[in-house]
N, C-alpha and C positions, 0 to 999 in steps of 0.2 A: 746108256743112251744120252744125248745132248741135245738140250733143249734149244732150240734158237727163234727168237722171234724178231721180227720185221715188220719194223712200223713206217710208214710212208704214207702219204697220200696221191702217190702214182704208181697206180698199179700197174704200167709198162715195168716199171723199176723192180716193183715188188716181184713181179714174176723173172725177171732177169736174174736177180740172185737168187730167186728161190732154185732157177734149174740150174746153176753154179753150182751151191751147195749143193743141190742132190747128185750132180757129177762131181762133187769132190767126195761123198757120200761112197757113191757105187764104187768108186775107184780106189776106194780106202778102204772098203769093207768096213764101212762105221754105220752105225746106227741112227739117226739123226733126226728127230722130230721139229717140223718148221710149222709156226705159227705166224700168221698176215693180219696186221692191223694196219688199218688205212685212217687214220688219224690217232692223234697223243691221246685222247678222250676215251675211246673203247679201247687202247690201251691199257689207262688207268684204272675204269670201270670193270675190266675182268680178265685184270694182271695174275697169272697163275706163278707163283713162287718156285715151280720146278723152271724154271726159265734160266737159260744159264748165260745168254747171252743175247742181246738186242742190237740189233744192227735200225739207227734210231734216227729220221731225219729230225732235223732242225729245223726246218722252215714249212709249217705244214698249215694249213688254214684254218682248222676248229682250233686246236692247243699245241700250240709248237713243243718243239722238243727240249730245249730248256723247261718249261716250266713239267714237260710230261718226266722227264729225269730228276726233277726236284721233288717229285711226290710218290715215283717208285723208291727214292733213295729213304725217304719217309717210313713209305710200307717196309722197307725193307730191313730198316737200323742197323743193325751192326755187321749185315751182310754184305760180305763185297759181292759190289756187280762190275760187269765188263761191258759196255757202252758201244757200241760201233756207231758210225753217221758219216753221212755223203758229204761233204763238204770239204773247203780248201782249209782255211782256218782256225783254229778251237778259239772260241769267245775264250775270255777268261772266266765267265760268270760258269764254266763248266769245271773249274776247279774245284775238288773237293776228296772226296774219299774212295769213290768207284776209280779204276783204270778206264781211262775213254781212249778207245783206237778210232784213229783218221783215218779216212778211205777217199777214193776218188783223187 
């Protein structure tokens, strides 16, 4: 199973890829656990380590995604993670050890 969680603070968004994924899901015969955070904060506060992938905005109004990717990559240490986020750009301050995928 694959764990994917979805951090945003728009939950028109959040629910848009959530029915994506569950039709890439049904259509693949995969297994696929989705998990909705609506800000970087209750992200951090009760980040589960079966997580296998965060699809992660960046601009979000309690704790953007920079600094919410700087303190899962913390809990995380030596673990690679894979990072997704809506945006055109990657800051450079997103440089580091995780693989970050562009979207949008």
């Amino acid at each position: 199973m694959i764990h994917i969680a979805i951090c945003d603070d728009e939950e028109k968004f959040v629910s848009h890829l959530t029915g994506l994924i569950r039709q890439y899901a049904a259509e693949n015969s995969e297994e696929i656990k989705i998990t909705a955070y609506y800000d970087g904060l209750n992200l951090i506060e009760k980040y589960d380590t079966s997580i296998d992938l965060i699809f992660l905005d960046i601009q979000m109004k309690m704790v953007d995604g920079l600094h919410t990717a700087e303190r899962i990559r913390k809990q995380e240490g030596d673990r690679a993670g894979a990072f997704g986020a809506s945006f055109r750009q990657v800051p450079q301050q997103l440089s580091g050890e995780s693989r970050l995928c562009e979207g949008s």
